[in-house]
N, C-alpha and C positions, 0 to 999 in steps of 0.2 A: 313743785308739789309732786311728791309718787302718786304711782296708781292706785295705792288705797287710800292715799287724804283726797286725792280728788273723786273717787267712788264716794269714802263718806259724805266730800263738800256736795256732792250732786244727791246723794240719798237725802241728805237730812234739809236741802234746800225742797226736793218734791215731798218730803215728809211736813216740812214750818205749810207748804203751801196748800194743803189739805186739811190744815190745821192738828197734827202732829205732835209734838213736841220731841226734838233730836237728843239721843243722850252722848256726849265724845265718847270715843273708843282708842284703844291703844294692841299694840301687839304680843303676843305672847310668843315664847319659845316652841315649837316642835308641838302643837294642838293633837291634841284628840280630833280626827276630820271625818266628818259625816262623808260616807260614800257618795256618789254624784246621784244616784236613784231614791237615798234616800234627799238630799237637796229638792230635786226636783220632787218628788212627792209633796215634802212642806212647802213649801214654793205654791203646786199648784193643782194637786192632791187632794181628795178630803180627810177633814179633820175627824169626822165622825160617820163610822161605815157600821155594817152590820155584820153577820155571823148565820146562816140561816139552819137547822137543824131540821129536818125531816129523812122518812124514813121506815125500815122494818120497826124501828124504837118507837116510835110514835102509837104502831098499833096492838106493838105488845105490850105499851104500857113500862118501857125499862130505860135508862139513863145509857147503861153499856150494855148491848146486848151480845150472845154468848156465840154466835153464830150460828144457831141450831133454827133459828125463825122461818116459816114457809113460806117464799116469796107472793102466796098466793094470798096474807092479809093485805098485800100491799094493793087499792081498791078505793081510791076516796072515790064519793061518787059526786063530786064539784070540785075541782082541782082547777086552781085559777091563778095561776102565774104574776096575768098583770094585776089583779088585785092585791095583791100580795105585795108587789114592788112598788104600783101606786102607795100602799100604807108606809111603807119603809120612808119612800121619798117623801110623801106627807109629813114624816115625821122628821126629816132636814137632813136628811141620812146621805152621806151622797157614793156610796159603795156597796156590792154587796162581795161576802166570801161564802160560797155554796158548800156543803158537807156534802159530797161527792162520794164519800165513802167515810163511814162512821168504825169503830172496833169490831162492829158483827162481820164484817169484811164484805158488805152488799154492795155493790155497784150501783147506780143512780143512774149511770146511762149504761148502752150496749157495749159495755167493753169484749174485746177478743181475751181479756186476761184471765176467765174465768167465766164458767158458768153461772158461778150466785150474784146476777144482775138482774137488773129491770124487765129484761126481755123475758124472763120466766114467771114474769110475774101479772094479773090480767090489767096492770096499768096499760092504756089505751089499746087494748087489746094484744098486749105483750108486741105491740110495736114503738111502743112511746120511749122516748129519752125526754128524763126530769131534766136532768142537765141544762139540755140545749134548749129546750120553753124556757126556764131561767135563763137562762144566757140572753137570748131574743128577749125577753121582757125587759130585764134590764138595759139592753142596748135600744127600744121604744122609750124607755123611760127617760134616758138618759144618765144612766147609773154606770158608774165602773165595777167591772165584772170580775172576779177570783174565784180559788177554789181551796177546799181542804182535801185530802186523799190521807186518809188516815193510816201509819206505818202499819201498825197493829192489825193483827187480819185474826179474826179466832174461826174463820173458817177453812180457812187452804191448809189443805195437808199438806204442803211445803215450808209453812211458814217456822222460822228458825234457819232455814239451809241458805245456802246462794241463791239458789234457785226464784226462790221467793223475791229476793231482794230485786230478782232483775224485773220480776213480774211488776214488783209494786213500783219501780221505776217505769216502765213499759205504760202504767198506770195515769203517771201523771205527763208522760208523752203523748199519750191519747186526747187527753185534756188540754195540752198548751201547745202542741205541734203545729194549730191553726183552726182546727174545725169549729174552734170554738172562741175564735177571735184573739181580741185582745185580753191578756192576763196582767190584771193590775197589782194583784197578789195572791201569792201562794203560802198558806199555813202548814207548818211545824208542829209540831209537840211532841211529847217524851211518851205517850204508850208503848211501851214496851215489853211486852209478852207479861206470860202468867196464863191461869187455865181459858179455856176454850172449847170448843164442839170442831176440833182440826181434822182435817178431812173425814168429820159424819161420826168422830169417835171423843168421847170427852179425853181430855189430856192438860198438860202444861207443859209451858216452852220457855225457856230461859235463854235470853239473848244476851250475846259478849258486846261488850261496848265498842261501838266504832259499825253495827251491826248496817248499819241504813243505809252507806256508804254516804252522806248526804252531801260530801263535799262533790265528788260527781254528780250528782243528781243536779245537787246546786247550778252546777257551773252550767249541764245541759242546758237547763231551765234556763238562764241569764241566756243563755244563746239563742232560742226560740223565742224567748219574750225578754229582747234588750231590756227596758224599762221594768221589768219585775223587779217587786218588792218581798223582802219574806219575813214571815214572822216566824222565830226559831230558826232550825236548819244547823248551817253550818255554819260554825263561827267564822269563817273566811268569807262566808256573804250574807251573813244573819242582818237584820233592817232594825227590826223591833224583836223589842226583849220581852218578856210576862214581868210585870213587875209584884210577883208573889201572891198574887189572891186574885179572886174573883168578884171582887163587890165595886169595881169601877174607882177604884184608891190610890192614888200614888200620895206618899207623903210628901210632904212642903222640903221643900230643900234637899228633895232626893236626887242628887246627880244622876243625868241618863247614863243608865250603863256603859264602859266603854270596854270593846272588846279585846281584852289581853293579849291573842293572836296578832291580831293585826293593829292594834293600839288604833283602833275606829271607834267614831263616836257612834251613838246607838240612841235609841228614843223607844220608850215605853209604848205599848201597845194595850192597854187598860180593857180588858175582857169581861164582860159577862152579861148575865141571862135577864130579860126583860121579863123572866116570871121565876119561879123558885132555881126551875131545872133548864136543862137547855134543851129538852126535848118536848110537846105537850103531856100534860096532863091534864086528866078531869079534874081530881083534886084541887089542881092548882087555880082553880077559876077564882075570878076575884082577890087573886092576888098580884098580877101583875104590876109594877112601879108603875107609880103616877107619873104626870108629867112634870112636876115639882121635886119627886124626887131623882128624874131623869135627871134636872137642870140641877140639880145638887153633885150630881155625880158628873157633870159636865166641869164644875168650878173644880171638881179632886183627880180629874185627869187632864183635859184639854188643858185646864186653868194652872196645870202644874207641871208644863212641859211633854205630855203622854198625846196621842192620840186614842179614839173612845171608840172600842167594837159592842154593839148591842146586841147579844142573842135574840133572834127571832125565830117561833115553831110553830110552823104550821099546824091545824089540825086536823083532825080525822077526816073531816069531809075535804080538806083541799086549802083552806084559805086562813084565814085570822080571825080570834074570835073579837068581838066586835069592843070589848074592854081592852084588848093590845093597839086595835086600831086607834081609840081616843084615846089613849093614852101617850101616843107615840105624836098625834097631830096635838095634843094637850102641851108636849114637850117643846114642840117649835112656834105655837103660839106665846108659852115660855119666854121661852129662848129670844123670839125677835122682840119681845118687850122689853126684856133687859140688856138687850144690846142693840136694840134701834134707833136710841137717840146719841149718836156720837156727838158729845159737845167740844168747844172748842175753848183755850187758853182764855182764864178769864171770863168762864162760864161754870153754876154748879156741876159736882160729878159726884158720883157712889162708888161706880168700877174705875178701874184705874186696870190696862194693859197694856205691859210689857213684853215687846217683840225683840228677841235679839237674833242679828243674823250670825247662823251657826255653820255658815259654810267654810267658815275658816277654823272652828270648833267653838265647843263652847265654855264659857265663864263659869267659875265654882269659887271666888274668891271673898264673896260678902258684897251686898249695894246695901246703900241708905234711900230713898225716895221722902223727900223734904217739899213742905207746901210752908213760902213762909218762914223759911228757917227752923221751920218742925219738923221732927220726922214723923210720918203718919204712917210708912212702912219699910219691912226690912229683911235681908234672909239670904243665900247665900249663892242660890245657883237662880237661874234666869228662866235658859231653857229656849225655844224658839216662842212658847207662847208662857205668858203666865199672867194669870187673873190675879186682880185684889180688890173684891169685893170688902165696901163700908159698911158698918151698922148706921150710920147716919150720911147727912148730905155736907159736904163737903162747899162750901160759899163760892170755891175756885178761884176769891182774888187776888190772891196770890202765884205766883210760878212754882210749878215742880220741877225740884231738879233731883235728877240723879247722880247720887254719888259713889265711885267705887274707886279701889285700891290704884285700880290702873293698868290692870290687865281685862280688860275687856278683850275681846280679841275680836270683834265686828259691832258695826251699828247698834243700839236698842233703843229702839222707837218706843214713843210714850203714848198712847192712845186714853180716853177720858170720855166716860158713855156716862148719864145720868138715867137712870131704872128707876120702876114708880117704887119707892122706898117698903112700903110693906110690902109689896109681892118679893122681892129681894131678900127681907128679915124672912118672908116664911121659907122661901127657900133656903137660904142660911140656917134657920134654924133645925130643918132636919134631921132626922139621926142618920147613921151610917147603915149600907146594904149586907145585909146577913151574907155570910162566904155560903157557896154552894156546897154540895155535899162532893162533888167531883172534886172540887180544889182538896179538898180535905184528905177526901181518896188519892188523889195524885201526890199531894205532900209528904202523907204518912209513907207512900210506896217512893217517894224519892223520885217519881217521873218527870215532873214538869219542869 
């Protein structure tokens, strides 16, 4: 026996013996290969992290702010870190990526790269770094800690030149060189120039492609924090992809991206705001996603091969207002109901989860899933995770088997959870999350 029938014969033996169900696997030519960080992340990673937004935006009331804000709104008067990280983690969340720097081009901690930071500002008496209390909260909590450092600066009068570019690299040097621990991931995305308040003077700036240099940056970054992961970037070390909108969506049978460059496989990163916008607003109160609709958007991403980032924003006083809180702990009361009773072969089930290992790449060639000689479901890419939630209960006395073409190219495990049936229907029946007004703005300008 080779060393991958005997991997499999040892997987699918501790798989039968937790009660599992093994599906054979066969080899493929030349795979699409996930990078080894991102392996290790799905491996042992969270599935569902957050995104945290605050900021000068928060108290001027703006989505993208112009760079013109006086660091001196910047003031909550109860700014509470671990409160904040307790809600997230209440809510099964087991990541955070902090907005470090947003398009107004504000710094969030004392950086050297610039005057328009924290320290101008009377947060803790213009000696406070947000940053690093987020950081320390999270690392109490137990939480894996990242950042964003936004390309886009509408404050620096340099920005468009070299100049800038080395600054905004200098930037997230600052942030992952150590002071601020371990980096589990670092975010990307396409903001790229258009007007601004650049150095104190309104203007616009138009950037040549290739502007961010992000393939050095990239590579810095993997050198300071071996195990970083990134979402966008550079295609030579890009992790997670945007899979097109903001409403927490991937569709059924969307093959993870794979990256042309480097012929790497790639996994969706399913983005967005746990209230309309991903900054607070007043407005926006009483509308935050339930927790029913959380676990809806949980089956259209986690359930569909993606990993789930939740926009969280703090608000004006410092913390969460108290409907994101229940909503978020609503979410993983959810969540462990419908997936707390793992049943066993020859037991009822509703979910049905499919795990294929993707470290040798992954399957795009069509399964059948048979109860019985029936198929009950079917579809074409895998993926590392994939949900199939039933509209009814399944009797289970029969075997599932899987059946595919024969190019599986690693293990996929069968897992079989029985959920109390109507809370499952209501969840299912939900409608879809309205796209945010950013994705819209970034699709029409071509950024993201």
């Amino acid at each position: 026996m080779g060393r991958m029938g005997l991997a499999l014969a040892l997987a699918a033996a501790a798989a039968a013996a937790r009660g599992a169900e093994p599906a054979a696997a066969a080899e493929d030519a030349k795979p699409a290969k996930p990078a080894k960080e991102l392996v290790q992340r799905l491996r042992n990673g969270p599935e569902i992290i957050s995104i945290v937004h605050w900021g000068l935006n928060t108290y001027t009331d703006r989505e993208w702010g112009y760079g013109n804000a006086s660091p001196s709104v910047l003031n909550p008067p109860a700014f509470d870190p671990d409160g904040i990280v307790k809600a997230i983690k209440d809510g099964g969340i087991g990541g955070v990526v902090l907005v470090a720097k947003h398009h107004d081009g504000f710094c969030l901690w004392p950086t050297k790269t610039t005057d328009y930071n924290i320290s101008k500002s009377p947060f803790r008496g213009g000696k406070g770094d947000y940053v690093k209390e987020m950081e320390q909260a999270c690392r109490r909590a137990g939480l894996e800690f990242g950042v964003y450092v936004s390309p886009w600066d509408r404050n620096s009068a340099s920005y468009g030149s070299s100049d800038y570019v080395d600054i905004y690299h200098k930037q997230y040097f600052e942030l992952c060189g150590g002071a601020y621990g371990k980096i589990f991931e670092a975010w990307f995305d396409g903001a790229n120039g258009g007007t601004g308040w650049y150095g104190g003077k309104p203007g616009r700036r138009r950037i040549p492609g290739g502007y961010y240099r992000f393939e050095a940056l990239n590579g810095e970054l993997r050198r300071l924090q071996p195990g970083i992961t990134f979402f966008g970037g550079s295609p030579d070390f890009v992790t997670f992809n945007w899979p097109g909108n903001e409403r927490g969506f991937v569709p059924e049978d969307r093959q993870e991206k794979i990256n042309s460059v480097k012929d790497r496989y790639l996994v969706y990163e399913a983005d967005f705001p746990l209230r309309p916008g991903w900054f607070y607003h007043k407005k926006d109160r009483g509308k935050s996603k339930s927790g029913k609709m959380l676990a809806k958007l949980y089956f259209t991403s986690v359930g569909r091969g993606a990993t789930m980032n939740i926009g969280i924003s703090p608000n004006l006083e410092g913390g969460l207002d108290k409907e994101d809180v229940d909503n978020l702990a609503e979410f993983k009361r959810i969540k462990d109901a419908l997936f707390g009773h793992e049943t066993r072969p020859g037991e009822p089930f509703n979910i049905v989860e499919l795990r294929e290992d993707v470290s040798g790449g992954a399957y795009g060639g069509g399964w059948t899933l048979k109860e019985g000689g029936k198929a009950i479901a079917s579809g074409k890419t895998i993926g590392w995770k994939r949900l199939i939630p039933f509209g009814e209960t399944h009797s289970g006395g029969s075997p599932l088997v899987f059946e595919a073409p024969g190019d599986v190219r690693g293990k996929v495990e069968i897992r079989r959870y029985l959920a109390p049936q109507k809370l499952l229907n209501e969840v299912l029946g939900i409608g879809p999350a309205d796209e945010t007004e950013t994705a819209k703005r970034m699709k029409k300008a071509g950024n993201k």
